[in-house]
C-alpha positions as CSV (number, residue, x, y, z in Angstrom):
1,X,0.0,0.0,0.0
2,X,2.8,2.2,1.1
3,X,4.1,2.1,-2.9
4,X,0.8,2.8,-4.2
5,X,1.4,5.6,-2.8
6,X,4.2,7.1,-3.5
7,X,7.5,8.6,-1.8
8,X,6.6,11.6,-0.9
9,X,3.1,10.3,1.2
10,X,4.5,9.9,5.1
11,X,3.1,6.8,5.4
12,X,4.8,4.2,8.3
13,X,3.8,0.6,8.8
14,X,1.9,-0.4,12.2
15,X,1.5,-3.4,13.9
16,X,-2.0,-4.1,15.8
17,X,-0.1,-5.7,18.5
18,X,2.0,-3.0,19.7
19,X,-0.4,-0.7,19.8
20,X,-2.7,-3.0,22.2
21,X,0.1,-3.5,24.1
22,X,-0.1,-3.2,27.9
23,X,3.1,-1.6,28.5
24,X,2.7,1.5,26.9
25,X,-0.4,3.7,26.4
26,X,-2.2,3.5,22.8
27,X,-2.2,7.3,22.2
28,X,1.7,7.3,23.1
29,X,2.3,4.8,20.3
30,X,0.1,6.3,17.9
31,X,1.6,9.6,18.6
32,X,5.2,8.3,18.0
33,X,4.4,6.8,14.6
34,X,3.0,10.0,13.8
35,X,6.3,11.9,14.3
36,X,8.0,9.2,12.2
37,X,6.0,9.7,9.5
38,X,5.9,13.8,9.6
39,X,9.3,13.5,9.0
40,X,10.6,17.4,7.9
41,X,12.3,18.5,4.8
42,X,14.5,21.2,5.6
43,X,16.4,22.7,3.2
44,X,19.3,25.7,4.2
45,X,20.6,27.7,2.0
46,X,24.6,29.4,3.6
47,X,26.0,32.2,1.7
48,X,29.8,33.1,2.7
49,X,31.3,36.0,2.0
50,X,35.0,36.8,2.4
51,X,36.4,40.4,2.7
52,X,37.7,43.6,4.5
53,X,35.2,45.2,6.9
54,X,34.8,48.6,6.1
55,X,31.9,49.8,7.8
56,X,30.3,48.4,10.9
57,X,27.2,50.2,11.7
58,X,24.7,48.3,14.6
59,X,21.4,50.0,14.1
60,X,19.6,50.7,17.1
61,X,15.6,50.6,18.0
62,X,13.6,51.3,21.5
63,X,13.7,48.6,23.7
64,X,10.6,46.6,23.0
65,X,10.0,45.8,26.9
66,X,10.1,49.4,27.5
67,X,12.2,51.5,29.9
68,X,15.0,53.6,28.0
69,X,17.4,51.1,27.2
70,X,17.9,51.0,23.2
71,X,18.3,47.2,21.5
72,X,20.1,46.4,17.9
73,X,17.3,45.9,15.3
74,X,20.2,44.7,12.4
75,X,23.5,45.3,11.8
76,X,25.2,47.0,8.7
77,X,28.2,45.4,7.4
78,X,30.4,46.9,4.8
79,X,32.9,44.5,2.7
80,X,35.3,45.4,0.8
81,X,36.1,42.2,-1.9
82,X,37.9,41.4,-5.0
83,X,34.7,41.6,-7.1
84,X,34.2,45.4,-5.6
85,X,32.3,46.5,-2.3
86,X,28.7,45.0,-0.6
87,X,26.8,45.5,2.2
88,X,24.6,43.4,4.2
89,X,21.9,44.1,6.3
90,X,22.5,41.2,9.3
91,X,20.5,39.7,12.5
92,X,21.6,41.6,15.6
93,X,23.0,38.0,16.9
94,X,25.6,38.2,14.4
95,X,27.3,41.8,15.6
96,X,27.2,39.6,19.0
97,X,29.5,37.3,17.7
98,X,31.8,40.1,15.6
99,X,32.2,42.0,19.3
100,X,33.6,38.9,21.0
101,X,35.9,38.3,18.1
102,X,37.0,42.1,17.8
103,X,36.2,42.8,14.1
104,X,36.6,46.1,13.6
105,X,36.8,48.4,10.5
106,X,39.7,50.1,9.7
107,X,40.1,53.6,11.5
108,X,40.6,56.3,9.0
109,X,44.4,58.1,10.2
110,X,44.6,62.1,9.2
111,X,47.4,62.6,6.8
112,X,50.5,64.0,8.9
113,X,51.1,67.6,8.7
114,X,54.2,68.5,7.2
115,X,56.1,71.2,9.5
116,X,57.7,74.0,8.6
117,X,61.4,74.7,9.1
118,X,62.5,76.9,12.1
């Protein structure tokens, strides 16, 4: 029957006996083989991206529980790659993780004043 039905049908094969079991309770069993034959698909896309960081901009909200505390909504990352310059607007988990490693951009230094001669 399961065939007739295809490969994409969650269908999983039950005994009478071990449902009528004494050990275990009937609506446990039946709930079990219904998790079996859920059975999720998830598919995840990654995308990497390798550069410089040039800018590194957390933008802030209001603190949804109130008071006057201020919370990151996203985080705006500036790369700097071989194939030019992107940015990405990120989850504020990720500028979580790029504090503790201590990614930062690159300061901008002031050119040096030459000085004139006594």
């Amino acid at each position: 029957m399961a065939k007739e039905l295809g490969p994409k049908v969650p269908f999983v094969p039950m005994v009478g006996s071990e449902v009528y079991s004494s050990e275990v309770k009937k609506v446990e069993i039946l709930m079990e083989n219904f998790r079996r034959a859920i059975g999720l698909r998830i598919k995840e896309n990654k995308e990497v991206y390798e550069g410089e960081v040039i800018e590194l901009t957390p933008e802030e909200t209001e603190n949804p529980m109130g008071g006057y505390g201020k919370t990151v909504a996203h985080v705006v990352i500036g790369l700097k790659t071989t194939k030019g310059t992107k940015q990405l607007k990120l989850d504020p988990s990720i500028y979580e993780s790029i504090q503790k490693e201590k990614v930062h951009p690159p300061r901008r230094l002031r050119p040096l004043r030459a000085q004139a001669p006594p």
